[in-house]
RODO-2510 file (C-alpha; in nm, 4 decimals, decimal comma):
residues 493
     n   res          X          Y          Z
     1     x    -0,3371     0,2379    -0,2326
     2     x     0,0020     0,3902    -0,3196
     3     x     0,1586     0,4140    -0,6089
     4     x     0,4345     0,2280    -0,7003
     5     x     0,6637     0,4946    -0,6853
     6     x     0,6410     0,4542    -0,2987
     7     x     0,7311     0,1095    -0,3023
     8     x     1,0078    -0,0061    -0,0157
     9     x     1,0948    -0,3046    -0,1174
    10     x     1,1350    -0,5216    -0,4590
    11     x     0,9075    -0,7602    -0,5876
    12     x     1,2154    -1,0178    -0,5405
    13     x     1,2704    -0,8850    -0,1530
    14     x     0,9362    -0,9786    -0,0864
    15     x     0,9114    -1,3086    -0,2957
    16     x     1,2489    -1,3882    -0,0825
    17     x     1,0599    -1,2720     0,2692
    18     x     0,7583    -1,4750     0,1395
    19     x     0,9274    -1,8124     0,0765
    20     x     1,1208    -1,7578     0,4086
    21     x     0,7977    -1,7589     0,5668
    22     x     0,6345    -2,0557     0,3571
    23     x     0,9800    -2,2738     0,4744
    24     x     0,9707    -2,2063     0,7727
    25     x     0,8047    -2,4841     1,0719
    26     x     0,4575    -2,3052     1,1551
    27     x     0,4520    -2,2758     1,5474
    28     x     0,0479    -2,3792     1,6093
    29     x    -0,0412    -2,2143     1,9978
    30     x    -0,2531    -2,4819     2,0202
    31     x    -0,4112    -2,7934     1,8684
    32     x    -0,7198    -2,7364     1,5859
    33     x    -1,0032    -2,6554     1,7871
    34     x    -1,3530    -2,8143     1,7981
    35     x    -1,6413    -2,7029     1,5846
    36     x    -1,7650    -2,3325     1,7224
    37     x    -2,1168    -2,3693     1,8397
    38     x    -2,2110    -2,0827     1,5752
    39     x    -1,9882    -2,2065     1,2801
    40     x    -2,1082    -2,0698     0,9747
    41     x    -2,3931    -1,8821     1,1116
    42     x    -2,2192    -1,5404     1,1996
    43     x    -2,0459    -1,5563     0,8602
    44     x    -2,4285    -1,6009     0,7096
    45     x    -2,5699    -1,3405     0,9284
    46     x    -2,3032    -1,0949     0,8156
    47     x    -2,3360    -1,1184     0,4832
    48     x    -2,7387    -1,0874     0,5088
    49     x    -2,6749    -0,7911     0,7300
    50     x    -2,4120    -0,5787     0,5756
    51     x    -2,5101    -0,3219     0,3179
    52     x    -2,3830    -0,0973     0,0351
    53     x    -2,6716     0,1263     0,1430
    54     x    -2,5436     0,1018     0,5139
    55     x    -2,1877     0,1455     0,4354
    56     x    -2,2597     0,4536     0,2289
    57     x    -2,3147     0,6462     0,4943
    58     x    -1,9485     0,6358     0,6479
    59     x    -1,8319     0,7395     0,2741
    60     x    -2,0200     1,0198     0,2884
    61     x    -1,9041     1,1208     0,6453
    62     x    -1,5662     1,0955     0,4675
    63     x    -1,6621     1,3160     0,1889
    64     x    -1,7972     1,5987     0,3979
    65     x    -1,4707     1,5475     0,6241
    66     x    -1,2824     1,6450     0,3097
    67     x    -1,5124     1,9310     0,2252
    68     x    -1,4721     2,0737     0,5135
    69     x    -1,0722     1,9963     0,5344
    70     x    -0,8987     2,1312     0,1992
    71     x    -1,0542     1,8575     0,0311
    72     x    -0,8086     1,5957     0,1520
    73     x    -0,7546     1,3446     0,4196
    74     x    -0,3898     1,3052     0,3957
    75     x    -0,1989     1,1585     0,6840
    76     x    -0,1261     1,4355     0,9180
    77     x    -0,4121     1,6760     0,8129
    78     x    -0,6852     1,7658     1,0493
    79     x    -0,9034     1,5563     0,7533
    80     x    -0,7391     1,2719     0,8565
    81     x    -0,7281     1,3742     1,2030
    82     x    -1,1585     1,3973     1,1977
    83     x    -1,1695     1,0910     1,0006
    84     x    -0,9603     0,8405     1,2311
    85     x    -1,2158     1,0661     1,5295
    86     x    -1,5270     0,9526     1,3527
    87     x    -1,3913     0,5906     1,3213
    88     x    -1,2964     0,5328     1,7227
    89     x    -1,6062     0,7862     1,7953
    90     x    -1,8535     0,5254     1,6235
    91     x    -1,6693     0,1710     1,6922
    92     x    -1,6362     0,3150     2,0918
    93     x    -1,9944     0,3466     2,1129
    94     x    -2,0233    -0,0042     2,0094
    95     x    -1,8776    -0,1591     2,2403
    96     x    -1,5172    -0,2285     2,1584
    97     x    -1,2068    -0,1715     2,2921
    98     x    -1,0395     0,0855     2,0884
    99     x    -0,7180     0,2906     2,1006
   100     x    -0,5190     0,4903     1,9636
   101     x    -0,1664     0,4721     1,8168
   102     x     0,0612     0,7880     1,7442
   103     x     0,3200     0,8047     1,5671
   104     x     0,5780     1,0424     1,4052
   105     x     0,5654     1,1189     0,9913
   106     x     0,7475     1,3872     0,7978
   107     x     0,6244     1,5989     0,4682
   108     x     0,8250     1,7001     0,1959
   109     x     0,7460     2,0600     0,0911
   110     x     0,9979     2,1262    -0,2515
   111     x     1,0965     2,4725    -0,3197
   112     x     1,3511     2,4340    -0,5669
   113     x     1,4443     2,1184    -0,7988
   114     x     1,5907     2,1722    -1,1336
   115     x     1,8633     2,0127    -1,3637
   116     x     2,0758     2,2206    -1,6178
   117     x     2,3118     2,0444    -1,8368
   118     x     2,6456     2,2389    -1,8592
   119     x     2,8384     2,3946    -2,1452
   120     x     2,7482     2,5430    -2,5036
   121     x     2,4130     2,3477    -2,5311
   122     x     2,3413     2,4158    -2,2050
   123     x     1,9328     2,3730    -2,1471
   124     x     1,7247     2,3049    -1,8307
   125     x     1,5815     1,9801    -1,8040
   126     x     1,2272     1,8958    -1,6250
   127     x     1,3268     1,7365    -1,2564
   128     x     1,1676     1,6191    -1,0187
   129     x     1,3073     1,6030    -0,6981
   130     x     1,2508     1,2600    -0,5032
   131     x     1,0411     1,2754    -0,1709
   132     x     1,2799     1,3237     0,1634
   133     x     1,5537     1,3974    -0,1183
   134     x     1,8514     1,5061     0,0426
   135     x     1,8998     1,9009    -0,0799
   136     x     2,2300     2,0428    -0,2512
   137     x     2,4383     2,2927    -0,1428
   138     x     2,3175     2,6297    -0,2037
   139     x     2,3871     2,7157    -0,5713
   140     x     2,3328     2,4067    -0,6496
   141     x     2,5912     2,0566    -0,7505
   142     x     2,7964     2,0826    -1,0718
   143     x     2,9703     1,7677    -1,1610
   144     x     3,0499     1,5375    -1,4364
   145     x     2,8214     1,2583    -1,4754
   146     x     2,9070     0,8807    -1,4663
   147     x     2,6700     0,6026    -1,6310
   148     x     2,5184     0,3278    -1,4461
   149     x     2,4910     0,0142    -1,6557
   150     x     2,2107    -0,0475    -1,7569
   151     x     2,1040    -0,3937    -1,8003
   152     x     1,7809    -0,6189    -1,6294
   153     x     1,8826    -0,4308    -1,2890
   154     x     1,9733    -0,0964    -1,3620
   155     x     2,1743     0,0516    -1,0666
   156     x     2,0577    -0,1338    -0,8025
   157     x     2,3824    -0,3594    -0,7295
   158     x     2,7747    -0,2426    -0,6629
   159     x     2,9154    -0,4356    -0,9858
   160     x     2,6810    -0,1417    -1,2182
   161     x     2,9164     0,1239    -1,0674
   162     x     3,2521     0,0138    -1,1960
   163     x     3,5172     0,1305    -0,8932
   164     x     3,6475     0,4945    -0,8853
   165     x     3,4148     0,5848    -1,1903
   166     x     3,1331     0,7405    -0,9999
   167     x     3,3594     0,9813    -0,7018
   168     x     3,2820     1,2862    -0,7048
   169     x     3,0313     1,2737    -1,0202
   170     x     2,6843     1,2695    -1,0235
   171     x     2,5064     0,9092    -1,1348
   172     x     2,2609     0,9305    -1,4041
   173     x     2,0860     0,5933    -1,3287
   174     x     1,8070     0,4542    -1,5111
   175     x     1,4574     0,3560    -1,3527
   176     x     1,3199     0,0101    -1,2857
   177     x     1,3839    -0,3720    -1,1002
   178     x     1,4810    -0,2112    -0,7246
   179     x     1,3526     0,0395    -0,5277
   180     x     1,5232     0,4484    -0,5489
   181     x     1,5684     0,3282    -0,2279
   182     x     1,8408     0,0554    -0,3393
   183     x     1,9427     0,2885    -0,6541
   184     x     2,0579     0,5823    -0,4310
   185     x     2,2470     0,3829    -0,1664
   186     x     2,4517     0,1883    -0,4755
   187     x     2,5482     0,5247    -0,5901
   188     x     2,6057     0,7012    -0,2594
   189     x     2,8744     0,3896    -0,1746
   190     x     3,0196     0,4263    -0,5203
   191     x     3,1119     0,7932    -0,4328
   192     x     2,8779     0,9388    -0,6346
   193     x     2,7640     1,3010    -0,5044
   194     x     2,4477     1,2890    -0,6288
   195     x     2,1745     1,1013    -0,8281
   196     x     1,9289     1,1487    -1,1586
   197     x     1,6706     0,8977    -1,2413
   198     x     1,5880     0,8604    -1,5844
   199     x     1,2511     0,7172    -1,6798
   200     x     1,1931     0,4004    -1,8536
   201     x     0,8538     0,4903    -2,0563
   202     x     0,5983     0,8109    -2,0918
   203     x     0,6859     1,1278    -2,1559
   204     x     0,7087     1,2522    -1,7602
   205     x     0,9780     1,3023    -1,5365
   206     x     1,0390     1,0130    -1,2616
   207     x     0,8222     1,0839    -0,9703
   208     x     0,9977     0,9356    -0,6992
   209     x     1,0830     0,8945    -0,3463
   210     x     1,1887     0,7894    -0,0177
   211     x     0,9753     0,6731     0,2691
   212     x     1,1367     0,9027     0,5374
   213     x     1,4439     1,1949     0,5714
   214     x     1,6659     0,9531     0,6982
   215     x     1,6607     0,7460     0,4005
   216     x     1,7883     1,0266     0,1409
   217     x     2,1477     1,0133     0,1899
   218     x     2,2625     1,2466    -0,1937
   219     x     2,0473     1,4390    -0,3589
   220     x     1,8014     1,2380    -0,5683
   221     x     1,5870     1,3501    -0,8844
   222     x     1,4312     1,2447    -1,1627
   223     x     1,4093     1,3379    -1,5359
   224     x     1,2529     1,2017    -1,8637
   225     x     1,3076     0,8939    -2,0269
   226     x     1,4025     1,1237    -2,3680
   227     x     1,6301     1,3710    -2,1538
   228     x     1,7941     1,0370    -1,9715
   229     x     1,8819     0,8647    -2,3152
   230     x     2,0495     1,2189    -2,4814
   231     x     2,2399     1,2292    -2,1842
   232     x     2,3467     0,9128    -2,2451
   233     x     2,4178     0,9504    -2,5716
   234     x     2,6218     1,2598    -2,5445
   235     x     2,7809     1,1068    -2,2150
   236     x     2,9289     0,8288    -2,4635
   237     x     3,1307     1,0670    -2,6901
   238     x     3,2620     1,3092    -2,3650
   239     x     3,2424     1,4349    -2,0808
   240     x     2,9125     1,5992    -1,9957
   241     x     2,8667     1,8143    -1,6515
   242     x     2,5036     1,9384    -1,4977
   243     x     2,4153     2,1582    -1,2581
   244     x     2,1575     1,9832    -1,0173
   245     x     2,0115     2,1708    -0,8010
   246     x     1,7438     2,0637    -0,4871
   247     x     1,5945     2,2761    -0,2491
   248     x     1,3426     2,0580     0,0236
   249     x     1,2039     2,1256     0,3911
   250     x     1,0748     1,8081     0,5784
   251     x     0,8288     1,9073     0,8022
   252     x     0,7587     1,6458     1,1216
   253     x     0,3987     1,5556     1,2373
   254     x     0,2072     1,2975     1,4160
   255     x    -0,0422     1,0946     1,2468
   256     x    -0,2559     0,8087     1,4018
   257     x    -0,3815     0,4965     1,3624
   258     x    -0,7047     0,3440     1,4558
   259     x    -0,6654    -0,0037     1,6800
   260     x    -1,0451    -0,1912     1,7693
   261     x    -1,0762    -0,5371     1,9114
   262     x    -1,3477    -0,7478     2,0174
   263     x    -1,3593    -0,7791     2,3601
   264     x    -1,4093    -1,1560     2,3608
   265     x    -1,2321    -1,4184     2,1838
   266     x    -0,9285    -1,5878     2,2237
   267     x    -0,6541    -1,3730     2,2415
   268     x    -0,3754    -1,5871     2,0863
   269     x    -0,5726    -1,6155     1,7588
   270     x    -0,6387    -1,3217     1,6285
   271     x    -0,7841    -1,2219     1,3203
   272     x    -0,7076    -0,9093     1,1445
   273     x    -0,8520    -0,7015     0,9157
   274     x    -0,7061    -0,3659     0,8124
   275     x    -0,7846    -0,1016     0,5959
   276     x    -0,5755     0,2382     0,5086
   277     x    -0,7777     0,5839     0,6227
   278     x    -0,5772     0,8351     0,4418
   279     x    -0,6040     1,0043     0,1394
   280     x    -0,3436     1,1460    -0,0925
   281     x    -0,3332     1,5418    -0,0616
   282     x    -0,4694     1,5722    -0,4195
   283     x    -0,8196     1,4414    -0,2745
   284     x    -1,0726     1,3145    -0,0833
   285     x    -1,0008     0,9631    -0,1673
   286     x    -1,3362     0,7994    -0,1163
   287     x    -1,2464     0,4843    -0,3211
   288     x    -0,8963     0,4785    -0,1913
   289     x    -0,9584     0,4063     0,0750
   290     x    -1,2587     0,5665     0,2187
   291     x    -1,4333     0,2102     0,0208
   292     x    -1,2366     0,0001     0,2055
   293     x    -1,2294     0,1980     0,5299
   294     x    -1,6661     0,2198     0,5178
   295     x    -1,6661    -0,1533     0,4542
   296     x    -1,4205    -0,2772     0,7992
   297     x    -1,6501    -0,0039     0,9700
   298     x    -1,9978    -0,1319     0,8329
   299     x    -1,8524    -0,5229     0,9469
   300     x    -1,7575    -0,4031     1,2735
   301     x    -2,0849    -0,2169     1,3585
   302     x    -2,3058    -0,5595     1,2390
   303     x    -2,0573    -0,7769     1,4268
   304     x    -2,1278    -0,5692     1,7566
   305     x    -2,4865    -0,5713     1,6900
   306     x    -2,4265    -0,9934     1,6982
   307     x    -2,3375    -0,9642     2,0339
   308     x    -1,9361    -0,9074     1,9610
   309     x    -1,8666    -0,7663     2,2732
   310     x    -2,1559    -0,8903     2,4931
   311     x    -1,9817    -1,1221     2,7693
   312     x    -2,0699    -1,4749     2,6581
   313     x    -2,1993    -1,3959     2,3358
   314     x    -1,8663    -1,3089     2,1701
   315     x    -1,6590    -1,4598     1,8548
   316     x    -1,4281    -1,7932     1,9848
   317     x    -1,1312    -1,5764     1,8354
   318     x    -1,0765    -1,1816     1,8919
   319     x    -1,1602    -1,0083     1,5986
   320     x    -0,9145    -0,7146     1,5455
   321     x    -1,0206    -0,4113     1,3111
   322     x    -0,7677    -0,1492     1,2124
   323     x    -0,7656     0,1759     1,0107
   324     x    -0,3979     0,2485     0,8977
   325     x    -0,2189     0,6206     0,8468
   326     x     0,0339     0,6949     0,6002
   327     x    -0,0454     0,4131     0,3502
   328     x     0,0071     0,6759     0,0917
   329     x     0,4039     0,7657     0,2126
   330     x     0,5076     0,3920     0,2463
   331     x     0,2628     0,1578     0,4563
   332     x     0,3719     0,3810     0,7738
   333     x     0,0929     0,3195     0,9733
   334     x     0,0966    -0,0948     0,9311
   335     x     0,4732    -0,0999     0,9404
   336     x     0,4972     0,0470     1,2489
   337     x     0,1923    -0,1240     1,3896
   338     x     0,3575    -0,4147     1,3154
   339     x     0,7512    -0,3252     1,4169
   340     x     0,6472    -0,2811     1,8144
   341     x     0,4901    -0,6265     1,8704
   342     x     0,6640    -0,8936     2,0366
   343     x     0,7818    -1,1763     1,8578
   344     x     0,4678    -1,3590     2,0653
   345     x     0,1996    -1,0850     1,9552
   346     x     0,2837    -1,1900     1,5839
   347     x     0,2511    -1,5473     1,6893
   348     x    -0,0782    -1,4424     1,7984
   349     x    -0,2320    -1,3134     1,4987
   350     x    -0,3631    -1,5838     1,2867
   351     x    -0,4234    -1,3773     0,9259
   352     x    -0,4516    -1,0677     0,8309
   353     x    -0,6982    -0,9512     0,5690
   354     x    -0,6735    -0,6164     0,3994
   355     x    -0,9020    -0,4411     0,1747
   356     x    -0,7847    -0,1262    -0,0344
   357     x    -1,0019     0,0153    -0,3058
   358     x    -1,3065    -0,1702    -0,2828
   359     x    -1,5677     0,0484    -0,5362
   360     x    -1,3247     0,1380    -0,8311
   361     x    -1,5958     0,2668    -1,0876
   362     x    -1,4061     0,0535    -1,4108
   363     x    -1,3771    -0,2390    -1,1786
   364     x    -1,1997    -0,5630    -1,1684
   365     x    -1,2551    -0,7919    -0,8820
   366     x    -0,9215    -0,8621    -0,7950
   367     x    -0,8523    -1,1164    -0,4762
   368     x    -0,4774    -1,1585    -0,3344
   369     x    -0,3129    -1,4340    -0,5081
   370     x    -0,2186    -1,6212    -0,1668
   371     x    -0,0980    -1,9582    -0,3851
   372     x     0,1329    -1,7649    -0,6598
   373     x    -0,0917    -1,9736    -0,9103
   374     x    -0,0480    -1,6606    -1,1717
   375     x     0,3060    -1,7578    -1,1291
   376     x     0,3233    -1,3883    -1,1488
   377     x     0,5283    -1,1442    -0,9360
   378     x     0,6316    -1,1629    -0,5658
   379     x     0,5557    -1,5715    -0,5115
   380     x     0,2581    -1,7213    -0,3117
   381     x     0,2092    -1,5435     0,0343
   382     x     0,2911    -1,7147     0,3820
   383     x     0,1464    -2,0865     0,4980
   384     x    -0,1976    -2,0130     0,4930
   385     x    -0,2722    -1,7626     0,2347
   386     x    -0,3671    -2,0388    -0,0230
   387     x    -0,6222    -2,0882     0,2392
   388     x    -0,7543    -1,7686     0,2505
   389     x    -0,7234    -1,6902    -0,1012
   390     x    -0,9643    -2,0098    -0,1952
   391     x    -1,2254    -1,9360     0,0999
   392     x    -1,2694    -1,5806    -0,1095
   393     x    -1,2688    -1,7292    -0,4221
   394     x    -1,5016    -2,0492    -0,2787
   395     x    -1,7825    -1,7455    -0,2009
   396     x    -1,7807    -1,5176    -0,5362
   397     x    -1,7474    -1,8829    -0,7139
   398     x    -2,1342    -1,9086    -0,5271
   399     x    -2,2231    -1,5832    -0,5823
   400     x    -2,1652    -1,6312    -0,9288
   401     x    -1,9016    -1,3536    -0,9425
   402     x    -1,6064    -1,3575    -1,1848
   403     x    -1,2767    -1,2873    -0,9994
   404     x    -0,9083    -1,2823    -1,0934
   405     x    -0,5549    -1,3093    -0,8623
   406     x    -0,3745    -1,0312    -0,8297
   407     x    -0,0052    -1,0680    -0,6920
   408     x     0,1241    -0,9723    -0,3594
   409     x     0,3072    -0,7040    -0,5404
   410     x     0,3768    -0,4894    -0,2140
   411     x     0,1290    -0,1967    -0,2722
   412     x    -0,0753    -0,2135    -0,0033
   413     x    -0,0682    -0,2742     0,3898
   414     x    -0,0677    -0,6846     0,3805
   415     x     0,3425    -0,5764     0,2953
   416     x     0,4837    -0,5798     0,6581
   417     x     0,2241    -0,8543     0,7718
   418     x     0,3678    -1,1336     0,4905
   419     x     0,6987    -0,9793     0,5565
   420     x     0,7116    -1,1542     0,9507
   421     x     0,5074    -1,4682     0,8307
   422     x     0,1719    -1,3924     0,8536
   423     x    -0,0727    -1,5354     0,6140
   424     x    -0,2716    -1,2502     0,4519
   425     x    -0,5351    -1,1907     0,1502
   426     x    -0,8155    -0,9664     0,0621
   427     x    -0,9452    -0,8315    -0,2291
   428     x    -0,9815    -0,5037    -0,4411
   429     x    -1,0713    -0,3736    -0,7517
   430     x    -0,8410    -0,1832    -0,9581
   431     x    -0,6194     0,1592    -0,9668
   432     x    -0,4368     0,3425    -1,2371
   433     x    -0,3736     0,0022    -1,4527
   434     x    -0,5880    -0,0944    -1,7957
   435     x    -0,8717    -0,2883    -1,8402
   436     x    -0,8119    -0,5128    -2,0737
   437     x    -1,0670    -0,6611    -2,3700
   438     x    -1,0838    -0,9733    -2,1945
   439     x    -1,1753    -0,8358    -1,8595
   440     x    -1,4288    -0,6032    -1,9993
   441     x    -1,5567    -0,9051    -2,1363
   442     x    -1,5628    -1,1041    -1,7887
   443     x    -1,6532    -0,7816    -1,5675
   444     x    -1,8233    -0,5664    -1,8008
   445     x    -1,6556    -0,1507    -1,8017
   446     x    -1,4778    -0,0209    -2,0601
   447     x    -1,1538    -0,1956    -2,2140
   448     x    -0,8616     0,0393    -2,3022
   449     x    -0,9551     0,2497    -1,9687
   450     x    -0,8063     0,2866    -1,6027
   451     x    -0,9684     0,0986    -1,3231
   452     x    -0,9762     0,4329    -1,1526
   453     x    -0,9960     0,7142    -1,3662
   454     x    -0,9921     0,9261    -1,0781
   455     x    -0,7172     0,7164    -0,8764
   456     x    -0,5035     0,9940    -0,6108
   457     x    -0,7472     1,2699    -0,8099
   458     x    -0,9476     1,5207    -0,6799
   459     x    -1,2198     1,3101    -0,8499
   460     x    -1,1886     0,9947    -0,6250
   461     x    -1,4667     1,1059    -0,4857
   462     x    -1,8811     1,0424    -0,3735
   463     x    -1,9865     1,0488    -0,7375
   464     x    -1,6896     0,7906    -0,8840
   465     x    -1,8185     0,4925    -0,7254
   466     x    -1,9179     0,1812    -0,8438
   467     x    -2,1622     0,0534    -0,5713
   468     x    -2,2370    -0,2710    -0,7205
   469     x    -1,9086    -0,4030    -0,6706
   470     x    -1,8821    -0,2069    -0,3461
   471     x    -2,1702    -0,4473    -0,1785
   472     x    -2,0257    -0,7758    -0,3527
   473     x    -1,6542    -0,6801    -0,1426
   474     x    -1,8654    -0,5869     0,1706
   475     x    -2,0034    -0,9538     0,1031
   476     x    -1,6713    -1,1009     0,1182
   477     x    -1,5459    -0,8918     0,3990
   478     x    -1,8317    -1,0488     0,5882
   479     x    -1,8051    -1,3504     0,4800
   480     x    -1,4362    -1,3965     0,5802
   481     x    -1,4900    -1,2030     0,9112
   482     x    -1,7356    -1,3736     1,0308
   483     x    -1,6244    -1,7525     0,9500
   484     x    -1,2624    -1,6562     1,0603
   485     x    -1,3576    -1,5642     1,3811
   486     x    -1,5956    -1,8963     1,4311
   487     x    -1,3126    -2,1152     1,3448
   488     x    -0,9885    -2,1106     1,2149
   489     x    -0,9456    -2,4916     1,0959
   490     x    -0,9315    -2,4063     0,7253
   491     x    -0,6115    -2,2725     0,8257
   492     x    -0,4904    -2,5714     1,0405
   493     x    -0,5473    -2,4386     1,3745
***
């Protein structure tokens, strides 16, 4: 799972995308269909044949990819390279039809970021420089700064850059509502020459970050909340100048994603399931998502082994698995999976299901809140992801598992699906947030601590794990899998 830093578009963008879709007529290809022969049985067989013990196995293949691989598998790393290998290797064998899809992803390697403010108190500040920053001239950019207002938006519309304020200054901006994104263009068309990001809690610099070189039009950093509100301060009484300086190479490479599909099944209703394969650099990221890549693989295997892709003996509706790249710089791998299909291929797919994170070891079972009955966030998903939502909840409810909603809050690789209309859910369970009391209480774990200690750590790895709650989302993967591609007349169609 990303962090938020990554994130590409506001909560309110995709509450606004989601409500689009939810108004909008729902085009059915064709009328509800009849009762599948096998209704309810594959989704039984499933869940009696899928494993934590099976699944294990692929973590572990994951694990010693990483040992053997800088102890990563990062999008565009021979880790992830072996990884999305021993995916198509294993799901080929099976007996589906599986391909690969290439595409192009940059790294940011910083050599130089730093911020010195100006004058007779002049002092360095700790910067950050954002991802795919845009570098300053060598020597660095001294200018004045100009304040963003700062009110329940901070920088992210025209009217916080009052007109000829901000040309040829630098715009000290501070964090949080829209995306750095959003921040950065605001400035740029204000005529600021440059950017600084201020925190709004913690005692750490702003970590953040475009998706791509093309989106960093001025140099872009980020300091601490503490630095951010001195300069503020001192910006109030006078003019105060800094010195920011940015040195960063973008390096292109190709990453891949992983495409499998049933070979039966009716093509114009799909069902998707999709998990991310990559790591972050820092480590081998066998909870995220090496959990939620092992689970799609385990289902796939046992849904072969049900005759999947045996002529005749195949689901009523094509059952499409895929293992996303470059989750961890922006959803890359789903967002472009989904940007080259026609406007009928997205007609096609029926839901998408996506599972990130699926063995946190301080875990919360967390399922996609497809109805916006938190009233919490982005808004209720597309038509249809009520549905899917209560079908998950329906089968922990009987597995007497406690479970809470968690809000489509653009994390994760469901993003671009909701974004074109496409009902979506899933579960997971937990990354850098806080258990609460309460939901040690209801889940067991330790209040006061992360879901993930070890979340984008070299410790995410074999030996953080909770397996318990592993199996119960290999369960609902199953479960969901297997009755989705029986019949899709929970949904309507």
């Amino acid at each position: 799972m990303r962090a938020i830093r990554h994130r590409r578009r506001s909560i309110p963008a995709l509450a606004a995308l989601a409500a689009a879709a939810v108004a909008a007529p729902v085009l059915l290809t064709a009328t509800p269909a009849a009762a599948h022969p096998r209704e309810g049985r594959l989704a039984k067989e499933l869940v009696e044949e899928v494993t934590a013990r099976g699944a294990y196995r692929h973590l572990a293949k994951f694990q010693q990819i990483a040992d053997a691989n800088g102890g990563n598998r990062a999008a565009g790393t021979p880790g992830h390279a072996a990884s999305a290998a021993y995916v198509h290797d294993t799901l080929k064998k099976a007996g589906y039809q599986v391909s690969y899809q290439d595409f192009d992803i940059y790294e940011a390697h910083t050599k130089t970021e730093r911020t010195t403010v100006l004058g007779q108190d002049s002092r360095e500040l700790a910067t950050a420089a954002f991802t795919f920053t845009k570098s300053t001239p060598a020597g660095g950019l001294a200018a004045p700064l100009a304040l963003a207002r700062v009110d329940e938006t901070p920088g992210c519309t025209a009217d916080d850059y009052p007109a000829g304020a901000f040309t040829g200054k630098i715009a000290l901006v501070k964090r949080g509502a829209c995306t750095f994104v959003e921040k950065q263009r605001a400035a740029a068309a204000a005529g600021a020459l440059g950017v600084i990001v201020y925190n709004h809690s913690g005692t750490t610099p702003v970590r953040g970050g475009f998706s791509s070189p093309d989106e960093g039009i001025i140099p872009s950093a980020g300091i601490t909340l503490a630095d951010g509100e001195a300069l503020t301060a001192a910006a109030a009484k006078g003019e105060v100048s800094v010195r920011l300086e940015l040195d960063q190479e973008h390096v292109k490479k190709t990453t891949r994603n992983v495409i499998a599909e049933t070979r039966g099944g009716r093509s114009d209703r799909v069902v998707t399931v999709g998990a991310h394969l990559d790591s972050v650099p820092e480590g081998p990221g066998i909870n995220d998502n090496g959990s939620g890549s092992a689970g799609l693989l385990e289902v796939a295997l046992k849904l072969a082994d049900e005759g999947a892709n045996k002529k005749g003996k195949g689901p009523a509706n094509k059952v499409r698995f895929a293992w996303w790249s470059a989750e961890e710089l922006g959803l890359l791998g789903s967002e472009h999976y989904v940007a080259q299909l026609s406007e009928q291929q997205k007609k096609d797919i029926a839901l998408y299901l996506n599972f990130d994170m699926i063995a946190s070891p301080n875990p919360v079972q967390f399922v996609y809140d497809g109805d916006d009955s938190d009233r919490t966030g982005a808004g209720a998903g597309p038509a249809g992801s009520a549905q899917i939502e209560a079908l998950i909840n329906g089968f922990l409810d009987k597995k007497g598992k406690p479970h809470e909603g968690s809000d489509f809050d653009g994390r994760s690789d469901y993003g671009p699906f909701i974004a074109n209309g496409i009902p979506a859910g899933g579960t997971f369970t937990g990354a850098e947030g806080i258990k609460t009391a309460e939901q040690a209480g209801r889940h067991g774990g330790t209040a006061g601590a992360p879901y993930d200690p070890n979340y984008h750590g070299a410790g995410d790895n074999l030996k953080n794990l909770d397996l318990k709650v592993f199996d119960t989302n290999l369960d609902v993967i199953a479960h969901a899998v297997g009755t989705y591609a029986e019949s899709l007349r929970s949904l309507g169609k």
